[in-house]
Residue, then its C-alpha position, 0 to 999 in steps of 0.5 A: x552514528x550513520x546518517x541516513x537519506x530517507x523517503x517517506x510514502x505517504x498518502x496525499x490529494x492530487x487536483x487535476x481541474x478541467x478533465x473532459x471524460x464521459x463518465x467520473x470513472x473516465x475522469x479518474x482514470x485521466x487523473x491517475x494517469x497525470x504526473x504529479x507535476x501536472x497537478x492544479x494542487x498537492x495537498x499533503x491532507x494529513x495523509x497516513x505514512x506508509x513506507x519510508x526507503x532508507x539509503x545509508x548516505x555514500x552507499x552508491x549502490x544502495x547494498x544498505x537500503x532498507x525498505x520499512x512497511x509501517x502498519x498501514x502498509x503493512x495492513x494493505x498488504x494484507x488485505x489480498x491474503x485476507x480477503x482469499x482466506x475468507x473467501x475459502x472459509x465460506x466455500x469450506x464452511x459447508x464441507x467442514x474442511x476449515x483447517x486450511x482456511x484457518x491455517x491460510x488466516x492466521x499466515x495473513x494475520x501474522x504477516x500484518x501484525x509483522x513489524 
């Protein structure tokens, strides 16, 4: 059996109170911007897990790390692939040229159904 370190990526909610800005997009862009620790409260807020690094523990040069995308990553991922498909769908619809875009949908869709 190895015993691992693991990291887990998840989703949570950050407040920043007392931010000065000219407009709430203002705002949220000082707060991205903030550490972690400069936060007035961390809430984990039932976030989803994303992504979990696994160190193999004494693997100093981390050769054995493995990075796991879990579904929700998996499907943020995907969403760029996806959107450009759909977007070549529409500009071949007319044309009737949907091979290409049916090839690049079903690349998106398997790699977001990956595991």
């Amino acid at each position: 059996m190895t015993t691992y370190n693991v990291h887990i990526y998840r989703e949570m909610r950050l407040t920043y109170e007392g931010i000065e800005a000219d407009t709430p997009e203002d705002a949220a862009t000082i707060a991205r911007d903030k550490p972690t620790g400069d936060a007035d409260a961390v809430n984990d807020c039932e976030g989803i897990t994303l992504a979990a690094l696994v160190d193999e523990v004494g693997d100093s040069d981390y050769e054995n790390s493995v990075t796991i995308d879990f579904e929700e990553q998996r499907l943020r991922n995907a969403a760029p692939r996806l959107l450009d498909a759909c977007r070549m769908v529409v500009e071949r619809w007319e044309t009737g040229d949907l091979a290409e875009a049916a090839r690049m949908c079903q690349k998106a869709i398997d790699e977001a159904e990956a595991a």
